[in-house]
C-alpha positions in Angstrom: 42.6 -64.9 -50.4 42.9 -60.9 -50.7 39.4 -60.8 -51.8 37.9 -62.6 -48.7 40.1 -60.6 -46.3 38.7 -57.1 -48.6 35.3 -58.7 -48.1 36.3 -59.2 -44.8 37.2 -55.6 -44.3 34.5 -54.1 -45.8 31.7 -56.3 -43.8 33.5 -55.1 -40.3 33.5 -51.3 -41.6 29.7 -51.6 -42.7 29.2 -53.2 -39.1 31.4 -50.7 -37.2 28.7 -47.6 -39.7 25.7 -49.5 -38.4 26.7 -50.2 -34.4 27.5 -45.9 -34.7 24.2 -45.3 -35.8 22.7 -47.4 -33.1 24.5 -44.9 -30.6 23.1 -42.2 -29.8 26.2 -39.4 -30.5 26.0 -36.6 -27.8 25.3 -33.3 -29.4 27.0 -30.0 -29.1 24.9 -26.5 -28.2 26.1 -24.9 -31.4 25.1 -27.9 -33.3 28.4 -29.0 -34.8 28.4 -32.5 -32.8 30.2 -35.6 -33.9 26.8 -36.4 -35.9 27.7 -36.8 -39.7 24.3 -35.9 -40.6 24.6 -32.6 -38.7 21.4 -33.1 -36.7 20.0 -33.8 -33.5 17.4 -36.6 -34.4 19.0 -39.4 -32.8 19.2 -37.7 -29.5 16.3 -35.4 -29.7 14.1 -39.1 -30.0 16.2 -40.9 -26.9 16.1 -38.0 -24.6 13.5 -38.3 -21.8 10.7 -35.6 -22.6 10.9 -33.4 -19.5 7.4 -33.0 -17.3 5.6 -30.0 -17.3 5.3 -27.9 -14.3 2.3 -28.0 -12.3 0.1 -24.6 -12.5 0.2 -23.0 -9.3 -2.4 -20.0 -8.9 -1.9 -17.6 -6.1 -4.4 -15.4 -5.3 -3.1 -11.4 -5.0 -2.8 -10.4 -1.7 -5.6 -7.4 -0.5 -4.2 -4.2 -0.4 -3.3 -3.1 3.0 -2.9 0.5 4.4 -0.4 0.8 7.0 -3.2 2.7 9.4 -6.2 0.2 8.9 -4.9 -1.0 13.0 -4.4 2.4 14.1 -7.8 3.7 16.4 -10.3 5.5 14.4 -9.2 8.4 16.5 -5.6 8.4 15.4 -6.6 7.6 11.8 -8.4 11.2 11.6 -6.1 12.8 13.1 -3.6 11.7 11.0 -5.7 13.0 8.1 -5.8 16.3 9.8 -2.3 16.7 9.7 -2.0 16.5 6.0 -3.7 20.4 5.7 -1.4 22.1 8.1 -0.7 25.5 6.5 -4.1 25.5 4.6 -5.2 28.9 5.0 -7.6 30.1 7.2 -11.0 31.5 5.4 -14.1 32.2 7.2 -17.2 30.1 6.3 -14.3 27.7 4.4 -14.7 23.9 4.4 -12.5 22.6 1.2 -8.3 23.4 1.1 -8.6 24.3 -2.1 -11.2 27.7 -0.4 -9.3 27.5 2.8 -10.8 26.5 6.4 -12.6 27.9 9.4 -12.7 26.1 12.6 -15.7 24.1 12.1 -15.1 23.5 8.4 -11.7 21.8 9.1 -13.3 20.0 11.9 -16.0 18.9 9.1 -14.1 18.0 5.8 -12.0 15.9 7.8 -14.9 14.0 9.6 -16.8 13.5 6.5 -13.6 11.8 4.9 -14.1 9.1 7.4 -17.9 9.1 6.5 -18.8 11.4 10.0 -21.2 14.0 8.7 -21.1 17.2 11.3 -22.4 20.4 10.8 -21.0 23.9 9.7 -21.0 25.4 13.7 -18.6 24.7 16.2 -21.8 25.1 18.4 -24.1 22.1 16.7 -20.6 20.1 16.7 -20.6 20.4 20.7 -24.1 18.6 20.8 -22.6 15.7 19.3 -20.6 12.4 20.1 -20.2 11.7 23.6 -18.8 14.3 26.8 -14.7 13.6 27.4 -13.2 15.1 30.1 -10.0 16.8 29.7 -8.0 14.0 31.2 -9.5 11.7 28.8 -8.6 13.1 25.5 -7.5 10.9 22.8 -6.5 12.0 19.4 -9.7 12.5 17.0 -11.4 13.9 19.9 -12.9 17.7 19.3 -12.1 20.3 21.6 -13.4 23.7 22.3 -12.8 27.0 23.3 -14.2 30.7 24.0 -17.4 29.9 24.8 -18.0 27.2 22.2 -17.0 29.8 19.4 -14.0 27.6 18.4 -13.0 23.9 17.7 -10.0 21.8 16.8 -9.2 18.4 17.1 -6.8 16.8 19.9 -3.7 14.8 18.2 -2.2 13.5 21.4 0.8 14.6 23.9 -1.4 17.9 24.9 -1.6 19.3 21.2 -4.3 20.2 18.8 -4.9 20.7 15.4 -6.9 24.0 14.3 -7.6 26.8 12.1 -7.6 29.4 14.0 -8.3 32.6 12.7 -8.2 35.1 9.6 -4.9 35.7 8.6 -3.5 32.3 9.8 -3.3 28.6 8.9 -4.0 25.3 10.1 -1.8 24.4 12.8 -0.8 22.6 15.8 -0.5 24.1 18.8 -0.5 23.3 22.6 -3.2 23.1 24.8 -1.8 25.7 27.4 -2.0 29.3 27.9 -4.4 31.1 26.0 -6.6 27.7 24.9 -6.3 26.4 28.3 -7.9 29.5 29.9 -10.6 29.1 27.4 -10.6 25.4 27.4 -14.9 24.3 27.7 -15.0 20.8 26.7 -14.7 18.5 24.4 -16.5 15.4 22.5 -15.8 12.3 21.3 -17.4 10.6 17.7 -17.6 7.3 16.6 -16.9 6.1 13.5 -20.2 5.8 10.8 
């Protein structure tokens, strides 16, 4: 009788062996689980494969500039602005040589694809008659008998190189400027 119940015995441990290797053991993250065989190969098999993600392409978004809405007025004379205190240089058209009045007037028109020419008098042929109550900023504006430009900016100011020993400024359009005040002319952009 002691062998049956040690055959006994021995069939219920080889069943218990067999019903834990049907079960799948949970594993641990540093791989020291209740497995004995120290591996994942139960689980790994019986654990739903994940899906892969669906590829999503997004187009890159066009580079804006924070002035493309702005008037093409108020666009150059924004530019302008950035050579206040280039020096004044007679028969100058770069800020690297300096500016005269027309030159100023020209570089920054020509950045905005506006070609004028070197002569505050060929400039006044151009663009189309504003009168002073009119002005908007881009607008040219001239003085002393033609013999000077600048460029309006807004609130009753302009932008200019004025004269030898000076630099590009702003200044109102009073006194001195207002006395000599001829007219001024509007472009479009190219």
């Amino acid at each position: 009788m002691l062998r049956i119940q040690v055959l006994l015995s021995m069939l219920c441990a080889v069943c218990a062996v067999a019903a834990a290797l049907m079960k799948p053991v949970p594993a641990r993250a540093d791989g020291g689980g209740d497995n004995p065989f120290g591996t994942d190969t139960l689980t790994a098999s019986t654990a739903p494969i994940p899906q892969p993600l669906p590829v999503v392409h997004v187009k890159p978004r066009a580079k804006r500039t924070t002035q493309l809405h702005l008037p093409f007025g108020n666009r150059v004379a924004g530019f302008a602005r950035k050579f206040i205190g280039t020096r004044y240089v007679y028969g100058g058209s770069t800020p690297r040589s300096g500016f005269d009045c027309s030159g100023f007037v020209r570089f920054v028109y020509a950045h905005f694809g506006l070609s004028l020419p070197h002569s505050s008098y060929a400039q006044f042929n151009l663009g189309h008659r504003v009168t002073r109550r009119s002005l908007r900023p881009g607008d040219l504006v001239f003085f002393n008998g033609l013999g000077h430009v600048g460029m309006y900016v807004g609130n009753g100011r302009f932008i200019h190189a004025p004269h030898t020993g000076t630099r590009v400024r702003i200044e109102r359009l009073g006194g001195w400027y207002s006395s000599r005040f001829v007219g001024a002319r509007r472009m479009r952009s190219a």
